[in-house]
PDB file of N, CA, C and O in Angstrom:
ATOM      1  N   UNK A   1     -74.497 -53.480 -28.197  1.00  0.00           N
ATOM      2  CA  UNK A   1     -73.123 -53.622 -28.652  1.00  0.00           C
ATOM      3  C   UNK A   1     -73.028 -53.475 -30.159  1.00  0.00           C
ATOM      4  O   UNK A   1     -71.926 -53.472 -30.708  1.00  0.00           O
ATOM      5  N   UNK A   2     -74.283 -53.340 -30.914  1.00  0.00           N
ATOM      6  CA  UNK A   2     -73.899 -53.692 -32.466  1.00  0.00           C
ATOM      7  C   UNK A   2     -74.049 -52.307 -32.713  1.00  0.00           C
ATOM      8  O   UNK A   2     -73.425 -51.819 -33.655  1.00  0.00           O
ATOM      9  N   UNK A   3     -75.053 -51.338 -31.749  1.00  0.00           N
ATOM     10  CA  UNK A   3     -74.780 -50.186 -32.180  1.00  0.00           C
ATOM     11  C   UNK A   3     -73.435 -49.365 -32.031  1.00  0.00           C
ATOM     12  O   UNK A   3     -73.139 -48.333 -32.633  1.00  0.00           O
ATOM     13  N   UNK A   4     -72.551 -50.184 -30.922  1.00  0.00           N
ATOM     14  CA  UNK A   4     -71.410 -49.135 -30.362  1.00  0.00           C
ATOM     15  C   UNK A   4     -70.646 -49.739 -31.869  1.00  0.00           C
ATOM     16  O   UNK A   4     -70.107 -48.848 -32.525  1.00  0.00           O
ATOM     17  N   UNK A   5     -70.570 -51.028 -32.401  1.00  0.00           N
ATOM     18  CA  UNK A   5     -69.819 -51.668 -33.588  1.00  0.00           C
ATOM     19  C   UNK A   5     -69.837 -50.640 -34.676  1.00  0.00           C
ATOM     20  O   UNK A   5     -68.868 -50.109 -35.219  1.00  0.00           O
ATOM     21  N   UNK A   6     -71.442 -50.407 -34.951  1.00  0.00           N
ATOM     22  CA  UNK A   6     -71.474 -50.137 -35.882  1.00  0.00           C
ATOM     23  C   UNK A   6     -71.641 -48.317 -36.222  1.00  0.00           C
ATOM     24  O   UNK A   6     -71.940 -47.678 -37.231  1.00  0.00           O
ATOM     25  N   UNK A   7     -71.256 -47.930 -34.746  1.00  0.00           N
ATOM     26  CA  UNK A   7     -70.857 -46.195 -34.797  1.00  0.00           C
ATOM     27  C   UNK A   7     -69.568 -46.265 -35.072  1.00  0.00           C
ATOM     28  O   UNK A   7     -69.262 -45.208 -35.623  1.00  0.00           O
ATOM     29  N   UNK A   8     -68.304 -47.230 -34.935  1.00  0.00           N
ATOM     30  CA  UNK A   8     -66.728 -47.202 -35.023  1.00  0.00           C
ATOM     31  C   UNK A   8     -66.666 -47.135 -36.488  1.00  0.00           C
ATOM     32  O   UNK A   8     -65.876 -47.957 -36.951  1.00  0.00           O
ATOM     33  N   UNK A   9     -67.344 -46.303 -37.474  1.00  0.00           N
ATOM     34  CA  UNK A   9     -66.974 -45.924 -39.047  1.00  0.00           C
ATOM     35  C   UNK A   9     -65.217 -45.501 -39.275  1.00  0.00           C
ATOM     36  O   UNK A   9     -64.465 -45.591 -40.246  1.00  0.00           O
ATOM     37  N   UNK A  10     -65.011 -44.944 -37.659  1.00  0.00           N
ATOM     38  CA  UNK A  10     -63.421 -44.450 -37.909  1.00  0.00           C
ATOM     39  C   UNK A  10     -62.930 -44.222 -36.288  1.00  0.00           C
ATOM     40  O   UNK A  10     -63.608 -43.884 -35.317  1.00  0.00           O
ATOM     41  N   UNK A  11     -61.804 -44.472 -36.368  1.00  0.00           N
ATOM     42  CA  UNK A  11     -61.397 -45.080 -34.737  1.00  0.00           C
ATOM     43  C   UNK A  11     -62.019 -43.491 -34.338  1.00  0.00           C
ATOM     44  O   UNK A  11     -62.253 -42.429 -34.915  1.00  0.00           O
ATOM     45  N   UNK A  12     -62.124 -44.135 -32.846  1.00  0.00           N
ATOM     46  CA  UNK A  12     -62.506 -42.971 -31.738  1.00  0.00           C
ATOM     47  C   UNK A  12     -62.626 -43.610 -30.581  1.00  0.00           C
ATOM     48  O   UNK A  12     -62.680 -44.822 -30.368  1.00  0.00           O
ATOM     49  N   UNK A  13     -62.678 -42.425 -29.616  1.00  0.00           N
ATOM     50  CA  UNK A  13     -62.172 -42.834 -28.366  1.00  0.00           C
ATOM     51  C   UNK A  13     -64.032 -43.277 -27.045  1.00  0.00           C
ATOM     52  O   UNK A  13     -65.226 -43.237 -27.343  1.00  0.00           O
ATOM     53  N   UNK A  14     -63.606 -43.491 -26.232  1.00  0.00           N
ATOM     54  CA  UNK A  14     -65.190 -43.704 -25.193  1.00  0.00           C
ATOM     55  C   UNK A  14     -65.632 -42.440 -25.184  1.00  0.00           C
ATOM     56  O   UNK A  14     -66.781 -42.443 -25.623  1.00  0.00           O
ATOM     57  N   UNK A  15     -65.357 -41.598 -24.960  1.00  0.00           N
ATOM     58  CA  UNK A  15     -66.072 -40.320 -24.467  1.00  0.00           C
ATOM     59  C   UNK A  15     -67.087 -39.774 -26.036  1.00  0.00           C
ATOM     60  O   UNK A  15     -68.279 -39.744 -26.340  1.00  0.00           O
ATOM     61  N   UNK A  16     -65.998 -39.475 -26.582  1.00  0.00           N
ATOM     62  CA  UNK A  16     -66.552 -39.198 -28.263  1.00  0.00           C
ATOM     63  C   UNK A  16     -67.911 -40.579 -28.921  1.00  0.00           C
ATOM     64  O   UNK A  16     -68.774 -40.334 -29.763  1.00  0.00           O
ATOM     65  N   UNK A  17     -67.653 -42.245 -28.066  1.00  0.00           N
ATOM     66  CA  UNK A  17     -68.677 -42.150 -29.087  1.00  0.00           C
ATOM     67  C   UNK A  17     -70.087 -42.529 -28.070  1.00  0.00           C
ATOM     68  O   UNK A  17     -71.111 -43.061 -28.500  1.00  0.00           O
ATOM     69  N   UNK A  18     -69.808 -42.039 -26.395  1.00  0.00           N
ATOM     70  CA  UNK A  18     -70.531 -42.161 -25.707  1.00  0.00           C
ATOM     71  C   UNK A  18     -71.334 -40.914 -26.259  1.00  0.00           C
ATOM     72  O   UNK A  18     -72.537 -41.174 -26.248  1.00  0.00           O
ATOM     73  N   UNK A  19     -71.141 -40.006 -26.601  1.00  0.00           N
ATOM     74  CA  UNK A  19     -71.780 -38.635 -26.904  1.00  0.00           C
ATOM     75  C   UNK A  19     -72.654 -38.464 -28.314  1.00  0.00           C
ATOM     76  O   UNK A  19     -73.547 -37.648 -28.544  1.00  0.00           O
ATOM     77  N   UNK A  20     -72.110 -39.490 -29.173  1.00  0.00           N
ATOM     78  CA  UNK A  20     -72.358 -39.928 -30.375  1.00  0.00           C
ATOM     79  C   UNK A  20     -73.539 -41.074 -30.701  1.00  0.00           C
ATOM     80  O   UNK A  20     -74.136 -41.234 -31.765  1.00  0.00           O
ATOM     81  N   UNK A  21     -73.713 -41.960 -29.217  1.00  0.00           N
ATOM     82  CA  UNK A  21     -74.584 -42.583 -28.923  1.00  0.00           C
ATOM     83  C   UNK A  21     -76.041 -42.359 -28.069  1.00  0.00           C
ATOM     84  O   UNK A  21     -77.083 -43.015 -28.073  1.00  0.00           O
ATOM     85  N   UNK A  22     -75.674 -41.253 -27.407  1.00  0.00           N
ATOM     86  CA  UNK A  22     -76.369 -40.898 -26.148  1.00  0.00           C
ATOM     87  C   UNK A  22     -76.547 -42.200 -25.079  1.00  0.00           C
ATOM     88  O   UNK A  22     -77.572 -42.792 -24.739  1.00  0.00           O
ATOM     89  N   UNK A  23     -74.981 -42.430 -24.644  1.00  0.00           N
ATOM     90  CA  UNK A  23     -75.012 -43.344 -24.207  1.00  0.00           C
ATOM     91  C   UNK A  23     -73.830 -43.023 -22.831  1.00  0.00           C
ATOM     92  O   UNK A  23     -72.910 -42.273 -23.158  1.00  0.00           O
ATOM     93  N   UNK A  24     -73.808 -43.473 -21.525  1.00  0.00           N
ATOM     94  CA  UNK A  24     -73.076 -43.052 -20.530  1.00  0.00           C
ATOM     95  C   UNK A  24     -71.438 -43.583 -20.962  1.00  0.00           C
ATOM     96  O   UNK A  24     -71.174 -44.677 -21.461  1.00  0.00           O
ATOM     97  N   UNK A  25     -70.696 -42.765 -20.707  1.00  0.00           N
ATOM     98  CA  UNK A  25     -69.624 -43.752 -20.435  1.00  0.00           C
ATOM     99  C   UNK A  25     -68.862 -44.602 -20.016  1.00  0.00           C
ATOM    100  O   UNK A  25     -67.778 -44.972 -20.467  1.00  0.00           O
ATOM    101  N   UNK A  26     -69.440 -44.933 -19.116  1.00  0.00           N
ATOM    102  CA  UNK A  26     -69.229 -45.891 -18.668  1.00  0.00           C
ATOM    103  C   UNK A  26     -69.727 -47.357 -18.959  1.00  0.00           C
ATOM    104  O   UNK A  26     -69.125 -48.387 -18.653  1.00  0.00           O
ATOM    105  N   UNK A  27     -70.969 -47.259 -19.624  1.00  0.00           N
ATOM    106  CA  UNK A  27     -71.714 -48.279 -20.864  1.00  0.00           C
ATOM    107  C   UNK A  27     -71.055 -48.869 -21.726  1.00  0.00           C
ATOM    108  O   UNK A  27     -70.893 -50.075 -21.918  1.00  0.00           O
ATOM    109  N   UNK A  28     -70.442 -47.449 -22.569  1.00  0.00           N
ATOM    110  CA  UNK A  28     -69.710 -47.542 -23.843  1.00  0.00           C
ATOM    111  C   UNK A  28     -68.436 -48.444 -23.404  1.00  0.00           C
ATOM    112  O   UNK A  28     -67.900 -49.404 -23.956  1.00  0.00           O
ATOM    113  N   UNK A  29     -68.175 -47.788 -22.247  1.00  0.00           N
ATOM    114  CA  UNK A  29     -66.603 -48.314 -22.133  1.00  0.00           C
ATOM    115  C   UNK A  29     -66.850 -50.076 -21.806  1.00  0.00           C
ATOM    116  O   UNK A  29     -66.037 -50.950 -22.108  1.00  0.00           O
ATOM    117  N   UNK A  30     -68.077 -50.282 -21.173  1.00  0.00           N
ATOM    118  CA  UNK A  30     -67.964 -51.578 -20.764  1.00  0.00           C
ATOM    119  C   UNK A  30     -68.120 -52.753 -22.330  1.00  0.00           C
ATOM    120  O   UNK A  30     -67.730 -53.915 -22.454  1.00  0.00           O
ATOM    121  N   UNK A  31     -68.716 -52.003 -23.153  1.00  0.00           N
ATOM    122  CA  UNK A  31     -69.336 -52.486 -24.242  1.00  0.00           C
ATOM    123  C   UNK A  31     -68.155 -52.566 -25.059  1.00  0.00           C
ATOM    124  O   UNK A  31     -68.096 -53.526 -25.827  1.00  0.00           O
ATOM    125  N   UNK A  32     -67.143 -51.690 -25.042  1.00  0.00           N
ATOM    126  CA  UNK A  32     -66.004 -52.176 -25.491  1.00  0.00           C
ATOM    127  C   UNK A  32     -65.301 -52.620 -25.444  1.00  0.00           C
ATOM    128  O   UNK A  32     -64.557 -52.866 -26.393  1.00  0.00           O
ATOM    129  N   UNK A  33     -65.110 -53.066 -23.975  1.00  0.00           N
ATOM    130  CA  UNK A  33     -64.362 -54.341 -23.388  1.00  0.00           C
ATOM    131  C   UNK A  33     -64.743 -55.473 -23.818  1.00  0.00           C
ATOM    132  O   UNK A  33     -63.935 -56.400 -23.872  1.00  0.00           O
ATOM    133  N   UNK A  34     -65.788 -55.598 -24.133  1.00  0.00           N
ATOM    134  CA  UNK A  34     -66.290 -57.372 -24.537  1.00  0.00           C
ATOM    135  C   UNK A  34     -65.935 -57.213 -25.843  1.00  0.00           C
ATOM    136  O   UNK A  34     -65.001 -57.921 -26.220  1.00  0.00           O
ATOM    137  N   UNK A  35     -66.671 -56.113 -27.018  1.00  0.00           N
ATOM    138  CA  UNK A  35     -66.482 -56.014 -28.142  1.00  0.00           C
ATOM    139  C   UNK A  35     -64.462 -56.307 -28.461  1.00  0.00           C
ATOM    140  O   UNK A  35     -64.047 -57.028 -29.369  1.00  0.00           O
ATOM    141  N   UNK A  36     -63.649 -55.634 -27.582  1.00  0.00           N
ATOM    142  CA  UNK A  36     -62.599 -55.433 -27.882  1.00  0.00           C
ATOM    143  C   UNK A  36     -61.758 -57.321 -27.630  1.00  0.00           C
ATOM    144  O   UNK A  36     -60.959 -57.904 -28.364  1.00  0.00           O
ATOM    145  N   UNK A  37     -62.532 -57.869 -26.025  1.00  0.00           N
ATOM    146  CA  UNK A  37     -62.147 -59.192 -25.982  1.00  0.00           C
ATOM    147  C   UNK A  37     -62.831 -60.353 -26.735  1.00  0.00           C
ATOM    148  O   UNK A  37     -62.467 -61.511 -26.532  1.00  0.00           O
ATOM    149  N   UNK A  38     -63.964 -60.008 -27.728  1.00  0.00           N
ATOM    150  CA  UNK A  38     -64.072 -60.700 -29.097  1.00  0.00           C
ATOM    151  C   UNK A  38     -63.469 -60.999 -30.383  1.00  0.00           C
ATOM    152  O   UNK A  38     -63.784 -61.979 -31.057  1.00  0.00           O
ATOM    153  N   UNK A  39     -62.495 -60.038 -30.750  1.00  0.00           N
ATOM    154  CA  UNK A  39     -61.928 -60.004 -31.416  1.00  0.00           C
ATOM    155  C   UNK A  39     -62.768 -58.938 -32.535  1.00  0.00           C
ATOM    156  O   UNK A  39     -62.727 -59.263 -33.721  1.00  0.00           O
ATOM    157  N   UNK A  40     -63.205 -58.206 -32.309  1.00  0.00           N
ATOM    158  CA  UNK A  40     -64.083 -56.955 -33.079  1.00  0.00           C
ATOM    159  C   UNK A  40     -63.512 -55.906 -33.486  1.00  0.00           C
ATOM    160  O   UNK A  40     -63.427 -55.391 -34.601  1.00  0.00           O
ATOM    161  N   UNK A  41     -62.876 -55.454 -31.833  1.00  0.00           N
ATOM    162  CA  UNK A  41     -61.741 -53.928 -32.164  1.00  0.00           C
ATOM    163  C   UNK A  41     -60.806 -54.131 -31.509  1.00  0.00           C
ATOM    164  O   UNK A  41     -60.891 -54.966 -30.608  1.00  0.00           O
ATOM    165  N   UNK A  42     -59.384 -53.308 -31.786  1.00  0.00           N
ATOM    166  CA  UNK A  42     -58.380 -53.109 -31.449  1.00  0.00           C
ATOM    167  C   UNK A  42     -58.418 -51.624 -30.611  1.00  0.00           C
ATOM    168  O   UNK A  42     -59.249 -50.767 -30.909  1.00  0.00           O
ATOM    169  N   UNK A  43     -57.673 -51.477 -29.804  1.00  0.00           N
ATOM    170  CA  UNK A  43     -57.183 -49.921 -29.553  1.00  0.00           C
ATOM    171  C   UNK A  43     -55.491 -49.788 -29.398  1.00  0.00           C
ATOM    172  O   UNK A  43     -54.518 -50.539 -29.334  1.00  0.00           O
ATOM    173  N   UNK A  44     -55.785 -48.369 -29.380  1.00  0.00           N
ATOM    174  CA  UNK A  44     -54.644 -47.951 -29.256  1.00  0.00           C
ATOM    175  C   UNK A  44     -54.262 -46.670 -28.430  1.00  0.00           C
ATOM    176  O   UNK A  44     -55.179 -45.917 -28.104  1.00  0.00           O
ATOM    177  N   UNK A  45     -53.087 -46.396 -28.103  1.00  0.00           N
ATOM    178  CA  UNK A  45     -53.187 -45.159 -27.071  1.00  0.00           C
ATOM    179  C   UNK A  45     -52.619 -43.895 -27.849  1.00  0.00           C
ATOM    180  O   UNK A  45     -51.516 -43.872 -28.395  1.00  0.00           O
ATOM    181  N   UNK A  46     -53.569 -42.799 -27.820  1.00  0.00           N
ATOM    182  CA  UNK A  46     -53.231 -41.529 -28.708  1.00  0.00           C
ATOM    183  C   UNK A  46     -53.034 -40.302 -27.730  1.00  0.00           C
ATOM    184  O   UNK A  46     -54.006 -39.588 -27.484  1.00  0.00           O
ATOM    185  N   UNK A  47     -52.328 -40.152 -27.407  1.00  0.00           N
ATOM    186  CA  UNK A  47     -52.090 -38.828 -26.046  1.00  0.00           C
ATOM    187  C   UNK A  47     -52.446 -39.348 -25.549  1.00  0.00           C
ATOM    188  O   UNK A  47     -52.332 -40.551 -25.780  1.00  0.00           O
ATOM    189  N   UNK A  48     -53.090 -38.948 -24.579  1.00  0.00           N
ATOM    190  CA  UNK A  48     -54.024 -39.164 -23.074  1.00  0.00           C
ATOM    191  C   UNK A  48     -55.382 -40.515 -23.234  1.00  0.00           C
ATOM    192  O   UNK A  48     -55.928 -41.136 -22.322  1.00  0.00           O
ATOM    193  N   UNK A  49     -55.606 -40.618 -24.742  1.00  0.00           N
ATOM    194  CA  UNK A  49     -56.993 -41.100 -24.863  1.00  0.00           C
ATOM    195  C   UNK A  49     -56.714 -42.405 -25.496  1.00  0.00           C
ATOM    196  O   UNK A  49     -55.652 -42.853 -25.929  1.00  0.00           O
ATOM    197  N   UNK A  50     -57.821 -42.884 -25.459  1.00  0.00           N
ATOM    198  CA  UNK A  50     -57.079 -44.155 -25.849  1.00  0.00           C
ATOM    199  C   UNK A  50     -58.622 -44.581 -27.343  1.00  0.00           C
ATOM    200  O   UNK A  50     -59.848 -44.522 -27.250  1.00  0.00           O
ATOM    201  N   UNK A  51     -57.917 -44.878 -28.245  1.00  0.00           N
ATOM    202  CA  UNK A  51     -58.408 -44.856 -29.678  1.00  0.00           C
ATOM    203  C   UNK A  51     -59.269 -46.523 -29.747  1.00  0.00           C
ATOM    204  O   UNK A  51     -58.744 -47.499 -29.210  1.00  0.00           O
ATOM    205  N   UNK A  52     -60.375 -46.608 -30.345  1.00  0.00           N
ATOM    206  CA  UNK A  52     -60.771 -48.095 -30.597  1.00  0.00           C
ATOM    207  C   UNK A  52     -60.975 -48.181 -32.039  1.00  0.00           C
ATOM    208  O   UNK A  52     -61.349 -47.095 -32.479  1.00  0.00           O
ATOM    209  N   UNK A  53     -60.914 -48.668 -32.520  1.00  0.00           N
ATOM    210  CA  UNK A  53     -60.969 -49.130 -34.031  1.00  0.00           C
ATOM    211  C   UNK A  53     -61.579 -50.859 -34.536  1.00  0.00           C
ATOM    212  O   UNK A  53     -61.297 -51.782 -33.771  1.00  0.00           O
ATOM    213  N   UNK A  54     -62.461 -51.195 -35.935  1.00  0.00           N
ATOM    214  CA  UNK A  54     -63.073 -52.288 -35.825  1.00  0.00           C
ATOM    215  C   UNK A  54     -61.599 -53.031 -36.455  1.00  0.00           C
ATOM    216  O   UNK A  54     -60.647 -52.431 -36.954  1.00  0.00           O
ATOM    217  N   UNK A  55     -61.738 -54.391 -36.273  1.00  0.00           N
ATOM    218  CA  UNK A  55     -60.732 -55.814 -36.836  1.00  0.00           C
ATOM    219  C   UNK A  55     -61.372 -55.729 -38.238  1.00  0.00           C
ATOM    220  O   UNK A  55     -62.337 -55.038 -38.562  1.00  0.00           O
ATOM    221  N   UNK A  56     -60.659 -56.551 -38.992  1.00  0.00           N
ATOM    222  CA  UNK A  56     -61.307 -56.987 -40.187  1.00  0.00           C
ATOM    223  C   UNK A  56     -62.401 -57.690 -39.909  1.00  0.00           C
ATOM    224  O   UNK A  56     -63.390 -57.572 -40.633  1.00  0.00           O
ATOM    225  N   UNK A  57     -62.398 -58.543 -38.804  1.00  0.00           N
ATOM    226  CA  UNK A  57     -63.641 -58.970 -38.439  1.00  0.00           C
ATOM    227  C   UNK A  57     -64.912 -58.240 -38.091  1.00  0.00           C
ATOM    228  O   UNK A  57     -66.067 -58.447 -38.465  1.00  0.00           O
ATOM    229  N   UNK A  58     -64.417 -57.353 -37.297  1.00  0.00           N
ATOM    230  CA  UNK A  58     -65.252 -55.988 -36.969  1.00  0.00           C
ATOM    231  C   UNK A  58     -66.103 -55.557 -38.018  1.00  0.00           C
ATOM    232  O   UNK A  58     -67.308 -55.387 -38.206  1.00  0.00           O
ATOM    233  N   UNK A  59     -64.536 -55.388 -38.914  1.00  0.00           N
ATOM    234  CA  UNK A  59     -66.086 -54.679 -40.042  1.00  0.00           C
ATOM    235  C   UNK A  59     -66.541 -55.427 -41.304  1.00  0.00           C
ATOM    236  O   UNK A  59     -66.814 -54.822 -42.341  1.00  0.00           O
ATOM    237  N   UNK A  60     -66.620 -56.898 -41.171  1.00  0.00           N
ATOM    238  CA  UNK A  60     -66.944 -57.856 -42.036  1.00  0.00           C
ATOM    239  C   UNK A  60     -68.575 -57.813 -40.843  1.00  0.00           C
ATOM    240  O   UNK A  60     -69.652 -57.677 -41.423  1.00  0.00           O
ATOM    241  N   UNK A  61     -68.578 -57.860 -40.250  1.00  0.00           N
ATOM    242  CA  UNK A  61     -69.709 -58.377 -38.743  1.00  0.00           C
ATOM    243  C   UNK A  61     -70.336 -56.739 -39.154  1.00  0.00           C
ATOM    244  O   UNK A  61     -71.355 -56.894 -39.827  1.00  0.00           O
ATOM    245  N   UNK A  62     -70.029 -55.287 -38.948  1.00  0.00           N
ATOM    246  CA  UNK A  62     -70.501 -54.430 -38.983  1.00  0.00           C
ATOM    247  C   UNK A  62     -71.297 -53.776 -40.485  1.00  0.00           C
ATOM    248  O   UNK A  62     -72.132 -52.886 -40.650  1.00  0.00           O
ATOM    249  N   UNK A  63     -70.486 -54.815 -41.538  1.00  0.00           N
ATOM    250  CA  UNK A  63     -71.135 -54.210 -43.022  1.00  0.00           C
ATOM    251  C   UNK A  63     -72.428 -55.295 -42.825  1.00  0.00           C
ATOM    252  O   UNK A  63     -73.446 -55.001 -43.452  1.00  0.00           O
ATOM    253  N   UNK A  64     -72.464 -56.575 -41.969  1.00  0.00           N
ATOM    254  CA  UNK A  64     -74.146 -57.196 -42.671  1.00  0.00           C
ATOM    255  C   UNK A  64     -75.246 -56.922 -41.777  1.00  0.00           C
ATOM    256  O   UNK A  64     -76.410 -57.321 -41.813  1.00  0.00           O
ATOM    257  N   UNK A  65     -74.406 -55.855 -40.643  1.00  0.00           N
ATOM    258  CA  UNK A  65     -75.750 -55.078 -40.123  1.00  0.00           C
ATOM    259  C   UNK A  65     -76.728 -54.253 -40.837  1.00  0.00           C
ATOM    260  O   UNK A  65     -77.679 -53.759 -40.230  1.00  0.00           O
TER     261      UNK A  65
END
């Protein structure tokens, strides 16, 4: 999970950073459900896809990685 944290440099969606991770998507997506019900990231819906982005918390937690 700290790697999916700390790939969100700039919102993006599951597919983009499952590919970015070499990681399934369905992984990613689960990994962002917890990350997202921590209070880490937010999303949002952009066309069809749906965007994740870190909290201030997110990236206070992602800079002392």
């Amino acid at each position: 999970r700290a790697d999916v944290l700390c790939a969100l440099d700039e919102p993006a969606g599951t597919s983009a950073l499952a590919h970015r991770l070499g990681l399934a998507a369905s992984s990613v997506s689960a990994h962002l459900s917890v990350l997202r019900g921590a209070g880490l990231l937010t999303s949002r819906r952009y066309g069809h896809q749906v965007l994740y982005e870190r909290t201030p918390l997110g990236i206070a937690l992602a800079a002392s990685e």
